[in-house]
C-alpha positions in Angstrom: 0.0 0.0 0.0 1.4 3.3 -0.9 2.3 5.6 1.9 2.9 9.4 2.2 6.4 9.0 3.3 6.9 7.0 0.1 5.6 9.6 -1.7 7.0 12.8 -0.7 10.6 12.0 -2.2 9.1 10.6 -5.5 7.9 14.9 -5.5 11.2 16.5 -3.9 13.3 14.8 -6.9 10.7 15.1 -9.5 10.1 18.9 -8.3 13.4 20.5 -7.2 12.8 23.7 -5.2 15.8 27.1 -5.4 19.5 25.8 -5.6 20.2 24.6 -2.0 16.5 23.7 -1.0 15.6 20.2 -0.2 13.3 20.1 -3.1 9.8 22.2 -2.8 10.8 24.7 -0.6 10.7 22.9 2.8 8.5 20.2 3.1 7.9 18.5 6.7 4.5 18.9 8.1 4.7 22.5 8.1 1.2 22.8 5.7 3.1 23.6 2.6 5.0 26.6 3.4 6.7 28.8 1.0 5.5 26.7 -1.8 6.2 23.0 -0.7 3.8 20.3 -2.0 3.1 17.9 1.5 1.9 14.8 1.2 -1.1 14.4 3.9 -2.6 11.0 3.3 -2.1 8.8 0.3 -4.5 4.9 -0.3 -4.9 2.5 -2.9 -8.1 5.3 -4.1 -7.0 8.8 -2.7 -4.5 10.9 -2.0 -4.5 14.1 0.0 -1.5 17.1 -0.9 -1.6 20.3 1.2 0.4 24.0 -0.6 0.8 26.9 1.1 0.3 29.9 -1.9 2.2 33.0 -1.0 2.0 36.3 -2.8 4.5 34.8 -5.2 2.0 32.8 -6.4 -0.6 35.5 -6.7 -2.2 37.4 -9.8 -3.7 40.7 -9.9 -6.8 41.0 -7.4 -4.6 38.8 -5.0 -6.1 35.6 -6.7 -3.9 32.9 -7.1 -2.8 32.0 -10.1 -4.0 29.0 -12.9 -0.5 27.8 -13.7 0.3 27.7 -9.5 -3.6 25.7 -9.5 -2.5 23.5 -12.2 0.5 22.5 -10.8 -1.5 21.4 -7.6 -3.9 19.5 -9.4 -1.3 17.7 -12.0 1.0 17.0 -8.7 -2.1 15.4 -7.3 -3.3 13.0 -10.0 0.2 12.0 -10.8 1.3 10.9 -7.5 -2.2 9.0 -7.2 -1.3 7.3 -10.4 2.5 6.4 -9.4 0.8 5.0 -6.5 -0.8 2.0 -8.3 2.0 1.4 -10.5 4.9 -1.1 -10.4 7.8 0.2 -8.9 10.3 2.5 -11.2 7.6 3.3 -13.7 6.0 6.8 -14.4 3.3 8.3 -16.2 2.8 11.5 -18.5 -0.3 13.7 -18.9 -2.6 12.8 -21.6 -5.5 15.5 -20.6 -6.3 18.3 -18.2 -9.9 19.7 -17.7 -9.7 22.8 -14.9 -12.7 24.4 -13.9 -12.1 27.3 -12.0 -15.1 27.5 -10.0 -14.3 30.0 -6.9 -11.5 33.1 -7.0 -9.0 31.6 -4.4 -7.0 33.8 -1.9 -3.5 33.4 -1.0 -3.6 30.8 2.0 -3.4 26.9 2.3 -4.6 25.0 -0.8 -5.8 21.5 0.2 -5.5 18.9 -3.0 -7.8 15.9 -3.0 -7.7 13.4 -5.5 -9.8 10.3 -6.2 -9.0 7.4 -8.8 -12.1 6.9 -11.2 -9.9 4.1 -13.2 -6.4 2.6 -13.8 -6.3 0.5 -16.8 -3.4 -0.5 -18.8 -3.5 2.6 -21.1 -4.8 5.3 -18.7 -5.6 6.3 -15.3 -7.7 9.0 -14.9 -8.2 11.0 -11.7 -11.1 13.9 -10.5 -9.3 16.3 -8.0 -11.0 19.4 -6.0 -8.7 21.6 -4.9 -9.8 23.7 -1.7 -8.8 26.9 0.1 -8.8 28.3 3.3 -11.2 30.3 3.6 -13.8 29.9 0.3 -16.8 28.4 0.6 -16.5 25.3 -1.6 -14.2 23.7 -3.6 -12.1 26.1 -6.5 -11.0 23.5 -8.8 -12.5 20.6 -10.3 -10.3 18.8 -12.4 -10.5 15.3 -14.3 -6.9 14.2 -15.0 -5.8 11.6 -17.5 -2.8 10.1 -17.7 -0.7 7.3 -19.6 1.5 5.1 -17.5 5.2 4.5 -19.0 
């Protein structure tokens, strides 16, 4: 069964933070800060990833920003799909579909994805993405992706 302390190296290599940072800008259980993509809880069909989005992350109107959403959401349905593969293989995006639903403030963004199917070809993945603070989810995204 997959674990979070399994996955949280898989994403410091894969996502190397600044020169001299362990890889996503901290990591730990300290909700994400600065950045960092944490691991929560991770199962067989789920898989929880807490960011902390800073004003580096921010657009104008102090919204955060799609690409910092998307990579959140991608980070989310990838690790869930690494999760039910064989050891030392990957998997590459096939398809994205974002619905931005809610403006999200700069704050804790919570990442929850559940499997909908792994087949040989595919696995695809629905994520909501929460924030502190909004009243319902931000993001709804369905997330396809080809294991390699």
């Amino acid at each position: 069964m997959p674990t979070r302390t399994a996955a949280e190296p898989h994403v410091h290599r894969s996502f190397p933070g600044p020169e001299g940072d362990d890889g996503g800008g901290g990591g730990g259980d300290d909700g994400g800060a600065d950045g960092a993509l944490v691991v929560e809880a991770v199962d067989d069909e789920s898989i929880r990833i807490v960011m902390r989005a800073d004003t580096r992350h921010l657009r104008p109107g102090a919204t955060v920003s799609g690409p910092t959403l998307f990579t959140l959401v991608d980070t989310v349905a990838w690790l869930l799909t690494l999760a039910r593969l064989e050891p030392d293989r990957d998997a590459v995006t096939a398809s994205v579909s974002m619905h931005f639903l809610r403006r999200p403030p700069a704050g804790t963004l919570v990442g929850e994805g559940r499997l909908l199917k792994l087949g040989r070809r595919t696995s695809v993945v629905d994520v909501l993405v929460h924030a502190e603070g909004a009243s319902g989810p931000v993001v709804q995204a369905t997330v396809t992706y080809a294991p390699i």
